[in-house]
C-alpha positions as CSV (number, residue, x, y, z in Angstrom):
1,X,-30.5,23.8,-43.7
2,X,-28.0,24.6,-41.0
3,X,-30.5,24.9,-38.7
4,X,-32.0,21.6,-39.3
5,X,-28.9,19.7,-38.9
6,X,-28.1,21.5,-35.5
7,X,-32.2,20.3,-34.5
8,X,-30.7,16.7,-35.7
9,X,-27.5,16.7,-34.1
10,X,-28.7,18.3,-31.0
11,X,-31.7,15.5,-31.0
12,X,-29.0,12.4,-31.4
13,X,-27.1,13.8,-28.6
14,X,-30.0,13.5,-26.0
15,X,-30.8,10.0,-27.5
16,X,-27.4,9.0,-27.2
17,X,-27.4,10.3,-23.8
18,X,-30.8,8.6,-22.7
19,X,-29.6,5.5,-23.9
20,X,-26.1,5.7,-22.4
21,X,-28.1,6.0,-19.1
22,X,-30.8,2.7,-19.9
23,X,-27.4,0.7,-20.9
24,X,-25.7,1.6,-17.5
25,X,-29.1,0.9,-15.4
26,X,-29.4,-2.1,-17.1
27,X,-25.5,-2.7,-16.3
28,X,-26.3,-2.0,-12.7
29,X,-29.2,-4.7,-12.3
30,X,-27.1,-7.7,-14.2
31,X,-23.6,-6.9,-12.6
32,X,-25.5,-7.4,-9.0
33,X,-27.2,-10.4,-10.3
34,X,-24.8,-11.9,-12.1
35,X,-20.7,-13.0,-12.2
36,X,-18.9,-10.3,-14.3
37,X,-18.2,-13.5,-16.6
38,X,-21.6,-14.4,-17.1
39,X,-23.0,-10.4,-18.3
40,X,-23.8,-10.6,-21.9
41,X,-24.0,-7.3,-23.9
42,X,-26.3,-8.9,-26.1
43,X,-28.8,-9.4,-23.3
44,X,-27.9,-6.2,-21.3
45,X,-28.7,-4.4,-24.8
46,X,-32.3,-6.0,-25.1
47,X,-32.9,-5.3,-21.0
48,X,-32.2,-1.9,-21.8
49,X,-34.0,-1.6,-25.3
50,X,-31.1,-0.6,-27.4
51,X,-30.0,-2.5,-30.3
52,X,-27.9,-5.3,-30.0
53,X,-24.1,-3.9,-30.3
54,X,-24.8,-0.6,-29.1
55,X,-22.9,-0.9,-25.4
56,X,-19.9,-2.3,-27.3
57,X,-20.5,1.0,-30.0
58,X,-20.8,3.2,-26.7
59,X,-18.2,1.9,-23.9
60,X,-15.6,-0.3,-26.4
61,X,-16.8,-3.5,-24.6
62,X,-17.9,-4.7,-21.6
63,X,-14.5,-3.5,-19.5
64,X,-15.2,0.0,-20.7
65,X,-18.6,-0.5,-19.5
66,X,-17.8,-1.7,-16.4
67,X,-15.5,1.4,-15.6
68,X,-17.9,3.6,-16.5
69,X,-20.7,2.8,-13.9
70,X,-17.5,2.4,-11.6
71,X,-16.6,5.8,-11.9
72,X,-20.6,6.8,-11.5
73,X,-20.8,4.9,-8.3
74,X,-17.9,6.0,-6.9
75,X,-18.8,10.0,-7.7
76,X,-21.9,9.4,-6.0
77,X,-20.3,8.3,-3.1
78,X,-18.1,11.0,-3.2
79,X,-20.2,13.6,-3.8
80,X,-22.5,12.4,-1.0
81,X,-19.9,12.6,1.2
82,X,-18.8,16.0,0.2
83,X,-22.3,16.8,1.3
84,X,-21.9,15.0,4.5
85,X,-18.8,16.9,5.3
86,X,-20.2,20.1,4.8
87,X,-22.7,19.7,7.4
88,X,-20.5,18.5,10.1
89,X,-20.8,20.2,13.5
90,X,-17.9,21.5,14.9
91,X,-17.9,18.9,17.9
92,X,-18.4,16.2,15.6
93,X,-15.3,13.6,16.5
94,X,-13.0,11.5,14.8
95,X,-15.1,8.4,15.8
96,X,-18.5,9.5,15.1
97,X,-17.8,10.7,11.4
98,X,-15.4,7.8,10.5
99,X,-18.1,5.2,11.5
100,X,-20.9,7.5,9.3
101,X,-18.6,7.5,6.5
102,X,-18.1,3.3,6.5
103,X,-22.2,2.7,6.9
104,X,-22.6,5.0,3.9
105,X,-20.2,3.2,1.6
106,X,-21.7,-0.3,3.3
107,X,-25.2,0.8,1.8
108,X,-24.2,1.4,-1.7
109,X,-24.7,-2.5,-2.7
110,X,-23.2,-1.6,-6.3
111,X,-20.5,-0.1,-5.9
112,X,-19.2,-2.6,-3.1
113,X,-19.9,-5.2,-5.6
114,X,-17.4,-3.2,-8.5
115,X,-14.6,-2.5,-5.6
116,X,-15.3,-6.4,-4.9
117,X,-14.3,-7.3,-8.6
118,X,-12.0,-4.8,-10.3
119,X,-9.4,-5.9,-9.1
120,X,-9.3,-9.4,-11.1
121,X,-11.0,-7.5,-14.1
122,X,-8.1,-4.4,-14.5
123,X,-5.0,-7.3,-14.0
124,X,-6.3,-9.3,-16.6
125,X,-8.7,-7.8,-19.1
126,X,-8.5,-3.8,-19.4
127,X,-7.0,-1.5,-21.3
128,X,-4.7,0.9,-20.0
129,X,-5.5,3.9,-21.5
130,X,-9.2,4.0,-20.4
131,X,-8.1,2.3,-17.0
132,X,-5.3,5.4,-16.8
133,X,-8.6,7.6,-17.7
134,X,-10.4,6.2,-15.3
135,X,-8.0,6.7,-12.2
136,X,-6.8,10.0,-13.2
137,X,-10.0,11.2,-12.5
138,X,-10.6,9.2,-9.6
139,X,-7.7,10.7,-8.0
140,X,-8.5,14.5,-8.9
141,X,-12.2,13.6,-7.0
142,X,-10.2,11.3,-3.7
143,X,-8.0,14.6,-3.4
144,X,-10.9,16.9,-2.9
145,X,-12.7,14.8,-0.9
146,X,-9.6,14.2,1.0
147,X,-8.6,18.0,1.8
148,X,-12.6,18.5,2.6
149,X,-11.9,15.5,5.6
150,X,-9.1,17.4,6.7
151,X,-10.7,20.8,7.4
152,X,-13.5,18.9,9.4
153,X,-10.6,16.9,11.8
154,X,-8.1,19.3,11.6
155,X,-5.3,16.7,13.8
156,X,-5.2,14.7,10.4
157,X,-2.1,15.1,9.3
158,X,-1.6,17.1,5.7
159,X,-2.7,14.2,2.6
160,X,-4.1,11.8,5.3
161,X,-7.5,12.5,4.4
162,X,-7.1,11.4,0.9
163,X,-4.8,8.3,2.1
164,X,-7.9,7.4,4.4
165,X,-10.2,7.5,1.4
166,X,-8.4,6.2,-1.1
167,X,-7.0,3.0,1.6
168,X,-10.8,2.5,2.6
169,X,-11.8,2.6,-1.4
170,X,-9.9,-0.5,-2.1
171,X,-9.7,-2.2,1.3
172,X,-13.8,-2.0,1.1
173,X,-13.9,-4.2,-2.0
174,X,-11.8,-6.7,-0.3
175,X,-14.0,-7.2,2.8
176,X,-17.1,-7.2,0.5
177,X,-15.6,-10.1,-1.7
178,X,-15.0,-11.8,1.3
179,X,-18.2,-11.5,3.1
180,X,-20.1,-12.9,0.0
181,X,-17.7,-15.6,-0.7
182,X,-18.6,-18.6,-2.8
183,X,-21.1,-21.3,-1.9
184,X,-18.3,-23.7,-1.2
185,X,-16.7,-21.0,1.3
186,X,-20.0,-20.6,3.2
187,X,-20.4,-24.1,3.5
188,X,-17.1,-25.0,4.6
189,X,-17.7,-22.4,7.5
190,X,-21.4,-23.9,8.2
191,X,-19.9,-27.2,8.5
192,X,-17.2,-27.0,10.7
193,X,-18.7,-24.1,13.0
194,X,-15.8,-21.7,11.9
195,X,-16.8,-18.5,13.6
196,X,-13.8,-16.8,12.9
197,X,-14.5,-16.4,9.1
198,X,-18.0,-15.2,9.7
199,X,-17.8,-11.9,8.5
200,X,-20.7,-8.5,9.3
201,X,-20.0,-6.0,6.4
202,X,-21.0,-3.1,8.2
203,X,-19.5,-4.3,11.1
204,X,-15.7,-4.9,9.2
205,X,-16.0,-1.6,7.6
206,X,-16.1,0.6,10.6
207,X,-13.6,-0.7,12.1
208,X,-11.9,-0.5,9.3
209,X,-12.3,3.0,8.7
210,X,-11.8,3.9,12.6
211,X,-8.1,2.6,12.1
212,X,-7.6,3.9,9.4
213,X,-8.6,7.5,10.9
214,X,-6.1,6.3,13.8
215,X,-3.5,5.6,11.4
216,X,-3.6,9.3,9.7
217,X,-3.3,11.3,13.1
């Protein structure tokens, strides 16, 4: 008998884990397509071929989902970047990595997208305790990461790596919400010619990041 329940409970775990991972695919396709305001569990539920209720069952709501697949994105960027910084070369310069480290975070479409958004979402619709959950272990990963930069450019100065991360983690969202601005923006620019607001992601984010590098020597 005890072994039959272990078989069960051990068999509900990897269901619940499969389906934790369709929800937050499934999370990942509408939050790109769609306004955070316009995602509706119910239909996210059916795109991912759960029942209807479970991501609210799963994550407490769409916030918690939402800060889920933030943190997801944002280890993945970290842990790529982990990997990138174990493979620099000893003559690789402050330049050089700082610009590899902005096109990497400029390809991950999702999680600029998140960075673009939370802001608005955490002032006015999250909990604290899973936001506090949330940060806490976003700042054990940005530390690591951070002392990692430091042994690769060793004239940063002790905790600038992890300022340069952490500064180039929410400035990113900024520039992404900007470059993708409404239709309204757009066309106000289109109409009146006005270069200056015409914005390259890519572009924005390297110099961003080259500053910032600047700023921590």
């Amino acid at each position: 008998m005890g072994l039959i329940n272990r078989k069960q409970r051990e068999k509900a775990k990897a269901s619940r884990k499969e389906r934790t991972k369709s929800i937050l695919e499934a999370a990942s396709s509408l939050f790109l397509a769609q306004p955070y305001a316009e995602v509706d569990l119910d239909a996210l539920a059916r795109k991912a071929g759960a029942p209807v209720g479970t991501p609210e069952l799963y994550f407490g709501g769409k916030e918690g989902l939402f800060l889920q697949l933030l943190e997801r994105e944002s280890n993945r960027w970290l842990d790529a970047l982990s990997e990138r910084l174990a493979a620099v070369s000893e003559d690789c310069s402050p330049g050089d990595l700082s610009r590899a480290i902005a096109d990497d975070l400029g390809e991950r479409e999702l999680l600029m997208r998140l960075l673009s958004i939370q802001n608005n979402l955490l002032e006015f619709n999250a909990d604290v305790e899973p936001a506090a959950e949330f940060f806490s272990l976003l700042q054990a990963r940005l530390l690591r990461a951070g002392e990692r930069l430091e042994l690769c450019l060793p004239t940063l100065a002790p905790g600038a790596g992890t300022l340069f991360l952490r500064r180039l983690w929410i400035l990113a969202g900024g520039i992404h919400h900007f470059s993708n601005g409404s239709s309204v923006f757009w066309g106000a620019v289109r109409l009146r010619k006005l270069s200056v607001f015409e914005v390259d992601l890519r572009e924005e984010l390297r110099v961003l990041a080259a500053s910032l590098i600047v700023a921590g020597q």
